[in-house]
N, CA, C, O and CB atoms as a CASP TS submission, in Angstrom:
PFRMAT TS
TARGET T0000
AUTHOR 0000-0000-0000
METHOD Language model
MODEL 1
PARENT N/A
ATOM      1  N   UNK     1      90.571 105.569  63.065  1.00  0.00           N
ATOM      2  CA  UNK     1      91.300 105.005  64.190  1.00  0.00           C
ATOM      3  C   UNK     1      91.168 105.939  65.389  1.00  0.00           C
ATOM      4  O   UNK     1      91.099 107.143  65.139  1.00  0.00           O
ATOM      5  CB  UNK     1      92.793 104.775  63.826  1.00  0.00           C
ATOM      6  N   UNK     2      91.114 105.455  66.917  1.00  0.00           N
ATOM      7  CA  UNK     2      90.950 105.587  67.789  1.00  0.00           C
ATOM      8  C   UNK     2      91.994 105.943  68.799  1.00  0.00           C
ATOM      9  O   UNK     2      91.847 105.742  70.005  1.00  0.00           O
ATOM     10  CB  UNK     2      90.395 104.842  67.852  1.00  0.00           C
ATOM     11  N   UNK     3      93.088 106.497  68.238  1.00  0.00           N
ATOM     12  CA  UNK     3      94.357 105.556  69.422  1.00  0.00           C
ATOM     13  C   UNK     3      94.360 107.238  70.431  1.00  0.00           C
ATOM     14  O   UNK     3      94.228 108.399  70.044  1.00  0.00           O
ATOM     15  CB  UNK     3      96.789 104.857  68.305  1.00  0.00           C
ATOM     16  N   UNK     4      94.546 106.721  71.641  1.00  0.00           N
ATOM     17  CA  UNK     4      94.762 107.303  72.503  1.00  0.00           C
ATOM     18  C   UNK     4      96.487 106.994  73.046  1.00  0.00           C
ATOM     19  O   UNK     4      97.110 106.128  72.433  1.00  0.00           O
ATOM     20  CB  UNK     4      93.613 107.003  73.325  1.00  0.00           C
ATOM     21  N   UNK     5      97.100 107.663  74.073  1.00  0.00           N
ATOM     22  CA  UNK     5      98.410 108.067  74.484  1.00  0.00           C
ATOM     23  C   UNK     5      98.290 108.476  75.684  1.00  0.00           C
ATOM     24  O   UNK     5      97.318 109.209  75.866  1.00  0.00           O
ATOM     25  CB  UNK     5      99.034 109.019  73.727  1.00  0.00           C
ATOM     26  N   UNK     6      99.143 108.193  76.857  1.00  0.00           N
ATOM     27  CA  UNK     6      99.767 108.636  78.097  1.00  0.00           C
ATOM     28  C   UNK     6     101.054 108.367  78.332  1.00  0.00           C
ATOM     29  O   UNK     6     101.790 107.407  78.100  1.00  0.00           O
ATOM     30  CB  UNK     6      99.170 108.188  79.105  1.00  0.00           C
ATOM     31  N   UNK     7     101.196 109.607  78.934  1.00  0.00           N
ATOM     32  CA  UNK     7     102.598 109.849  79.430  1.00  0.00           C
ATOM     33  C   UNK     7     102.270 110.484  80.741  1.00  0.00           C
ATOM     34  O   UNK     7     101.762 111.601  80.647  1.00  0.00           O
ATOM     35  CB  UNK     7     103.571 110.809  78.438  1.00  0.00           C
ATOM     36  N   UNK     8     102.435 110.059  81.824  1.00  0.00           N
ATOM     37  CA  UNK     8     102.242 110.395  83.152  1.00  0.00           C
ATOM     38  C   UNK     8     103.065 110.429  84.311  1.00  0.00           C
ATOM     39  O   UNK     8     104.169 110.294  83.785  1.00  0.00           O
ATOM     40  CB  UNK     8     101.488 109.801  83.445  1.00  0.00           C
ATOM     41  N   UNK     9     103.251 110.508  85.384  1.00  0.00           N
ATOM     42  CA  UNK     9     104.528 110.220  86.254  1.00  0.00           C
ATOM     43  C   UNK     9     103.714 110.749  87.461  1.00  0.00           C
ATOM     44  O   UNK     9     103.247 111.888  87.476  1.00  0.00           O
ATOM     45  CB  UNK     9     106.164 111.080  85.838  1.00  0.00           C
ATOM     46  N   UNK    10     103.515 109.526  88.854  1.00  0.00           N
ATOM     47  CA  UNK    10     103.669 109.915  89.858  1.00  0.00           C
ATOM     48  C   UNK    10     104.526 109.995  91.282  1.00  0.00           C
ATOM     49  O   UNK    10     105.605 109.423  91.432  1.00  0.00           O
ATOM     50  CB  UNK    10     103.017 109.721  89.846  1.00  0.00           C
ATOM     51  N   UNK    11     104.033 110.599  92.050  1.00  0.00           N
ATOM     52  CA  UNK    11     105.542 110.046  93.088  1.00  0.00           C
ATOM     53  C   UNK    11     104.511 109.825  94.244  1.00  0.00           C
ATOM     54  O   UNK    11     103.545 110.469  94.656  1.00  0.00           O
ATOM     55  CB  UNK    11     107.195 111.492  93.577  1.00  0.00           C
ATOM     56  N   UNK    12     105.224 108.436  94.663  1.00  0.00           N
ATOM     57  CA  UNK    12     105.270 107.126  95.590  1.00  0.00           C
ATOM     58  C   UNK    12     106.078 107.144  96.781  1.00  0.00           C
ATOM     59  O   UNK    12     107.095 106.474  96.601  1.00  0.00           O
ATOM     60  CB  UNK    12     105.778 105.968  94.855  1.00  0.00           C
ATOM     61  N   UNK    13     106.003 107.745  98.134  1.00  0.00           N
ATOM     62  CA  UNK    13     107.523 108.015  99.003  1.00  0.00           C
ATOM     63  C   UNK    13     108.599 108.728  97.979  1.00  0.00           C
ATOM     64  O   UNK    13     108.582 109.918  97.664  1.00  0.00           O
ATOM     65  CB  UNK    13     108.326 106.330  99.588  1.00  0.00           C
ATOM     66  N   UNK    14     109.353 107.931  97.618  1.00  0.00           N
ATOM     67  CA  UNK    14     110.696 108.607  97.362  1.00  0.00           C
ATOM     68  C   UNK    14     111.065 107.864  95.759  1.00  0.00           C
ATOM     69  O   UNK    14     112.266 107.710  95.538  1.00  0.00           O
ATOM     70  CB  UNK    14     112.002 108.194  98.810  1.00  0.00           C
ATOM     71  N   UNK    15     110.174 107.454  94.765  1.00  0.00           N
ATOM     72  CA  UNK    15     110.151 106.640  93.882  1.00  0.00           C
ATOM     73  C   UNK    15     108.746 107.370  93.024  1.00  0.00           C
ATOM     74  O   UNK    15     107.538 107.308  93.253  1.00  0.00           O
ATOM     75  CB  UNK    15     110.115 105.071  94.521  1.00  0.00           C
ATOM     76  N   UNK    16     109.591 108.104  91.900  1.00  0.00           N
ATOM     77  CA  UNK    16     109.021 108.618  90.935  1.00  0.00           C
ATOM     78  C   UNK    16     108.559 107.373  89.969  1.00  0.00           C
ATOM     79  O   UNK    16     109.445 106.570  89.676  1.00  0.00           O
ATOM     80  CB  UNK    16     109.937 109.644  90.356  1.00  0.00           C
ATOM     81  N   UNK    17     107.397 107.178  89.515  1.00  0.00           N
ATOM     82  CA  UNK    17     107.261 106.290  88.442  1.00  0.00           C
ATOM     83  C   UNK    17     106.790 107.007  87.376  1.00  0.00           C
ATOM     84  O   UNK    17     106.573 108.216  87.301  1.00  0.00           O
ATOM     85  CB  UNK    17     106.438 105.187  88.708  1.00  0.00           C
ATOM     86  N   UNK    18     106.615 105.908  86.335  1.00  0.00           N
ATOM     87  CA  UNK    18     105.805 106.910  84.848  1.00  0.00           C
ATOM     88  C   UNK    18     105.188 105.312  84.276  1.00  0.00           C
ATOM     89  O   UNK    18     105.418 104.132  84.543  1.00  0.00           O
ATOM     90  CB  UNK    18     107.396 108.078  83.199  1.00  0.00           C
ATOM     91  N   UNK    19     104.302 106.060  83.363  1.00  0.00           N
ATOM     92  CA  UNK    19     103.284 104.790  82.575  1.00  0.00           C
ATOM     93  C   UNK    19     103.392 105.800  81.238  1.00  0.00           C
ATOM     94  O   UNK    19     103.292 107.026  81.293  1.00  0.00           O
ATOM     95  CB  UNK    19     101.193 104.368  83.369  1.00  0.00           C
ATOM     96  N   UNK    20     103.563 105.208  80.330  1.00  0.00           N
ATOM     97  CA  UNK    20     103.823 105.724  78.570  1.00  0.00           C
ATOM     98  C   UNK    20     103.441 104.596  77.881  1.00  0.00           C
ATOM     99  O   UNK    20     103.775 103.415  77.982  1.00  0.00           O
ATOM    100  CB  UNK    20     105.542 106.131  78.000  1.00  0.00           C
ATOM    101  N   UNK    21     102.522 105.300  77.016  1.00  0.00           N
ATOM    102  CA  UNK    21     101.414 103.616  76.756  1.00  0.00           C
ATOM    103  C   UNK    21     100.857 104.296  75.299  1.00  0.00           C
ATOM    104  O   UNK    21     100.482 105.465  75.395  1.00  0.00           O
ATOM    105  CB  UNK    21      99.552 103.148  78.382  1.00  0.00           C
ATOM    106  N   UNK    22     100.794 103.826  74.309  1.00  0.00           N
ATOM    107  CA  UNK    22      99.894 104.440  73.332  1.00  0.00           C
ATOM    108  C   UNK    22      98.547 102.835  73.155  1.00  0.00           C
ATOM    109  O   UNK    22      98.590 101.625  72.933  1.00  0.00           O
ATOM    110  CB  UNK    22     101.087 104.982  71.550  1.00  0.00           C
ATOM    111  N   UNK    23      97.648 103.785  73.401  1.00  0.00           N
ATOM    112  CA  UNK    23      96.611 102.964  73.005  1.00  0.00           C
ATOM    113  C   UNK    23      95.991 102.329  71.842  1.00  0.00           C
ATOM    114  O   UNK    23      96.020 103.331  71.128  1.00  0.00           O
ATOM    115  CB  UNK    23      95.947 103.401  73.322  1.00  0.00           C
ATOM    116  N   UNK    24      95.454 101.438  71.103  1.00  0.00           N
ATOM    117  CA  UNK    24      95.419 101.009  69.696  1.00  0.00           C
ATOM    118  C   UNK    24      93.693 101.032  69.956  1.00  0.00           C
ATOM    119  O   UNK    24      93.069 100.414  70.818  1.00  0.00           O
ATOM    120  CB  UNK    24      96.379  99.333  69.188  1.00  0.00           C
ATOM    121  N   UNK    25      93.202 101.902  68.969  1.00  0.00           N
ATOM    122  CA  UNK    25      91.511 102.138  68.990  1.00  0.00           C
ATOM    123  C   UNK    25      90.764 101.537  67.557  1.00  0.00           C
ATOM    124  O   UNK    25      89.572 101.745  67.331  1.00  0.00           O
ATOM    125  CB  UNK    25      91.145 104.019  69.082  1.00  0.00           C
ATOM    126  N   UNK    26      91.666 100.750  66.614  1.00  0.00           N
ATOM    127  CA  UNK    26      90.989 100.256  65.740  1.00  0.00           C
ATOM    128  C   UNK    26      89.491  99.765  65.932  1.00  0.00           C
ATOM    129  O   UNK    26      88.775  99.782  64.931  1.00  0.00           O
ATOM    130  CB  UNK    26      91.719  99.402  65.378  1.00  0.00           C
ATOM    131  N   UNK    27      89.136  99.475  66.737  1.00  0.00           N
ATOM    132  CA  UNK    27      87.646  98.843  66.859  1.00  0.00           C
ATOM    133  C   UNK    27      86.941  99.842  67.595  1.00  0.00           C
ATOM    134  O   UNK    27      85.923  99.490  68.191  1.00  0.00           O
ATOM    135  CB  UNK    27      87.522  97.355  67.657  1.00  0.00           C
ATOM    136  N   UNK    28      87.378 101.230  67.661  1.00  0.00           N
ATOM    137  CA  UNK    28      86.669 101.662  68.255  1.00  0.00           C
ATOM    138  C   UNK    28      87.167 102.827  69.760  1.00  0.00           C
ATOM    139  O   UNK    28      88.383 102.787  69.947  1.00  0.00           O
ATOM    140  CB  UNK    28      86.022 100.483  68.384  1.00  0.00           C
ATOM    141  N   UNK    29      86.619 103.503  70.471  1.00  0.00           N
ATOM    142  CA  UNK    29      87.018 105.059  70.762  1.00  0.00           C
ATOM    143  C   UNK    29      86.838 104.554  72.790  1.00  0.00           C
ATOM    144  O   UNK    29      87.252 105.262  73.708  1.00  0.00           O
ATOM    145  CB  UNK    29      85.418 106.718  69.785  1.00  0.00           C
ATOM    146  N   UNK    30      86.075 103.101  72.961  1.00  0.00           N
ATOM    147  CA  UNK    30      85.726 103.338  74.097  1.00  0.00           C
ATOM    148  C   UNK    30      86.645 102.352  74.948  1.00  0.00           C
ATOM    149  O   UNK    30      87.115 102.836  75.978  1.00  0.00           O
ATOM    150  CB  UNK    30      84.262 103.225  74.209  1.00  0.00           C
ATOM    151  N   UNK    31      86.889 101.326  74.712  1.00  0.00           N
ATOM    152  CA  UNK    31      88.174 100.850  75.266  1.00  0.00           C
ATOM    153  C   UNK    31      89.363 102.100  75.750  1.00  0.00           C
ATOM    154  O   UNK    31      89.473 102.739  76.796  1.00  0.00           O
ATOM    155  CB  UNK    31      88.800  99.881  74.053  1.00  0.00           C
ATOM    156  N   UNK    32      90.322 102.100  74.215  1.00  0.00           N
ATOM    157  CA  UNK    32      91.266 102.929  74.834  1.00  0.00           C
ATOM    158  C   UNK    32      91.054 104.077  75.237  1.00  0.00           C
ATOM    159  O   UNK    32      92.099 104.727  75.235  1.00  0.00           O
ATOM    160  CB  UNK    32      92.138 103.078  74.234  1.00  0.00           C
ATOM    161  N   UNK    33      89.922 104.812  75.692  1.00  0.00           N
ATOM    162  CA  UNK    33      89.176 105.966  76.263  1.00  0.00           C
ATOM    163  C   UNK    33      89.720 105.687  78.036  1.00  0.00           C
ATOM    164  O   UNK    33      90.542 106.272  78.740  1.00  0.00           O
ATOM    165  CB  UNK    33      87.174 105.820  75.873  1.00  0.00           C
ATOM    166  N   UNK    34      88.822 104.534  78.274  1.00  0.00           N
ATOM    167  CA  UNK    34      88.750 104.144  79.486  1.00  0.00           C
ATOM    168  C   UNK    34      90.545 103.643  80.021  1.00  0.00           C
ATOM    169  O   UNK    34      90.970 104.011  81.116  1.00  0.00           O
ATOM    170  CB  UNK    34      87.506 102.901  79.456  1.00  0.00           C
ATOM    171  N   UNK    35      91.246 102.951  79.240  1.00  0.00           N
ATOM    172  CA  UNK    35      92.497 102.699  79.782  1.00  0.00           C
ATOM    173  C   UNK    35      93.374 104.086  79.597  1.00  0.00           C
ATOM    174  O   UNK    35      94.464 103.954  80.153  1.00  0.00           O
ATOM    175  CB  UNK    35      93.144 101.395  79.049  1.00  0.00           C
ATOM    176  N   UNK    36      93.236 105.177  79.072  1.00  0.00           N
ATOM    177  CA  UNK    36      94.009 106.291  79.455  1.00  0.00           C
ATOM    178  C   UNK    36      93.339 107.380  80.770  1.00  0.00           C
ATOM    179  O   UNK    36      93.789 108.336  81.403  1.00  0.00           O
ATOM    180  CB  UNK    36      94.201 107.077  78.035  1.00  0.00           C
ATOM    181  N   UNK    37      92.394 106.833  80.751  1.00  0.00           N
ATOM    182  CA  UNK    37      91.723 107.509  82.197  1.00  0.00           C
ATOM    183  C   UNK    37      91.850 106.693  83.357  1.00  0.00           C
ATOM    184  O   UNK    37      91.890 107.298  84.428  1.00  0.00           O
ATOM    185  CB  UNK    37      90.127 107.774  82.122  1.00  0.00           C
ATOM    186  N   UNK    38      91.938 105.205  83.382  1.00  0.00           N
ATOM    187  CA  UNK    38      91.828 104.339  84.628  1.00  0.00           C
ATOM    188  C   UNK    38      93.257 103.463  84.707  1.00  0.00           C
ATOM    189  O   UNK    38      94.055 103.543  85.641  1.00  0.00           O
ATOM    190  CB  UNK    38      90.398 103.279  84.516  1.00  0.00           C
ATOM    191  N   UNK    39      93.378 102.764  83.738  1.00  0.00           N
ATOM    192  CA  UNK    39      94.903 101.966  83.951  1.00  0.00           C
ATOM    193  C   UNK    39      95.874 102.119  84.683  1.00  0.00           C
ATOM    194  O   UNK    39      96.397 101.055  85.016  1.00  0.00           O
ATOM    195  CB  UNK    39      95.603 101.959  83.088  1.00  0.00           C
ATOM    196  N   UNK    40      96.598 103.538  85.297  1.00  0.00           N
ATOM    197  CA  UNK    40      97.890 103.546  86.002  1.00  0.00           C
ATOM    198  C   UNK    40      97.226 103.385  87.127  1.00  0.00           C
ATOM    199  O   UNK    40      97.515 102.478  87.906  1.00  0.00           O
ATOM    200  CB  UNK    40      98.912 104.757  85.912  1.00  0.00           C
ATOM    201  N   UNK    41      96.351 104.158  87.328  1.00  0.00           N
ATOM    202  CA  UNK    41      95.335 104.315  89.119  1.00  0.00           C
ATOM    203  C   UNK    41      95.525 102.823  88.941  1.00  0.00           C
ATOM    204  O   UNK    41      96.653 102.424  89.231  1.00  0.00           O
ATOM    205  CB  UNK    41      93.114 105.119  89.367  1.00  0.00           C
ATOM    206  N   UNK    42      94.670 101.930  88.531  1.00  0.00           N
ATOM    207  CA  UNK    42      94.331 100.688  88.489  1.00  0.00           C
ATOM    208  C   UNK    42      95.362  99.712  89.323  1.00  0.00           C
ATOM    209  O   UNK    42      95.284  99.097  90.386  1.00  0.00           O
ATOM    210  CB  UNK    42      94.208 100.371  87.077  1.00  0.00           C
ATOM    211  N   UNK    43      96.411  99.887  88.262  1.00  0.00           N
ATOM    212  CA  UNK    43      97.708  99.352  88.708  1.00  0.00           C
ATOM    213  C   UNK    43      98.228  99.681  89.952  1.00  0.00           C
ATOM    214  O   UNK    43      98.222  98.728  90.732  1.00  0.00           O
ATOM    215  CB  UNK    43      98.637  99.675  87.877  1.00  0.00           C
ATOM    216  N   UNK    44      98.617 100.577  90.334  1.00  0.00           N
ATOM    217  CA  UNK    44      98.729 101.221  91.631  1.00  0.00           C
ATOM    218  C   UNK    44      98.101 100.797  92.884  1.00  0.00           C
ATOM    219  O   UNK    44      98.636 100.480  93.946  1.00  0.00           O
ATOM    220  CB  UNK    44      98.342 102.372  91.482  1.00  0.00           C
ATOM    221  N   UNK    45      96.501 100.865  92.463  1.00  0.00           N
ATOM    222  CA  UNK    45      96.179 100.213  93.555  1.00  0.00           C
ATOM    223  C   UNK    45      96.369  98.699  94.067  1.00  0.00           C
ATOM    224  O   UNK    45      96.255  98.324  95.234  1.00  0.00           O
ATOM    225  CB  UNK    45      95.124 100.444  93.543  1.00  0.00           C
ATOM    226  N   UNK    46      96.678  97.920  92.964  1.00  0.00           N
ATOM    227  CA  UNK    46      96.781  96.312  93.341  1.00  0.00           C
ATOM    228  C   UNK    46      97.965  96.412  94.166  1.00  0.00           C
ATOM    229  O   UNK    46      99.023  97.042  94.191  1.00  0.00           O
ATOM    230  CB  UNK    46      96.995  95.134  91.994  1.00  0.00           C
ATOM    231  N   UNK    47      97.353  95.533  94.828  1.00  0.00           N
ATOM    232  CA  UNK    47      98.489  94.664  96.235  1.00  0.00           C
ATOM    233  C   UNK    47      99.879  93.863  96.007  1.00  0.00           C
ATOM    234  O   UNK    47     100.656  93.617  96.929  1.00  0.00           O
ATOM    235  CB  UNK    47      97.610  93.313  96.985  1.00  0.00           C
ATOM    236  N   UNK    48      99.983  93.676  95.335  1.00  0.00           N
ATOM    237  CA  UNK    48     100.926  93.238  94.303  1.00  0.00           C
ATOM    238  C   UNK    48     101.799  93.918  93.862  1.00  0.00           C
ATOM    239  O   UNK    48     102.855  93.305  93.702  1.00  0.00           O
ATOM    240  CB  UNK    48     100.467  92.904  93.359  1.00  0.00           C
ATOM    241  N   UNK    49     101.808  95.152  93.537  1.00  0.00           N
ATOM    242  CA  UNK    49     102.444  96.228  92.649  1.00  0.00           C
ATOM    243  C   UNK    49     103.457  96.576  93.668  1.00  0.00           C
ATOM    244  O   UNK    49     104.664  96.407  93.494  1.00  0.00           O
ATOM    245  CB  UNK    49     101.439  97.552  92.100  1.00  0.00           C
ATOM    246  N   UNK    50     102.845  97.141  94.897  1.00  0.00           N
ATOM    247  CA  UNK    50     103.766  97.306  96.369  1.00  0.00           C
ATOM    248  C   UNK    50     104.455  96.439  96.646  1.00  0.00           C
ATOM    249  O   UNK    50     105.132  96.493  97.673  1.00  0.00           O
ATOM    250  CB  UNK    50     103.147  97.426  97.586  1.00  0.00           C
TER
END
């Protein structure tokens, strides 16, 4: 098994956030590789999120 984990926290103006996520790697190492390196950025940047 594959599983990856984040626990992160950035600050936004005046609004601390956090992303805590454990990843599930049963099939494999490169999926949840890539969502503990890109996912919060990801999120963040959409237009939407603001």
């Amino acid at each position: 098994m594959e599983d990856h984990h984040v626990a992160k926290f950035v600050q936004i103006d005046e609004h601390e956030l956090g992303l805590f996520a454990i990843y599930d790697g049963h099939l494999g190492d490169e999926v949840p590789s890539y969502l503990q390196k890109h996912l919060f950025a990801n999120i963040l940047e959409e237009v939407c999120f603001h």
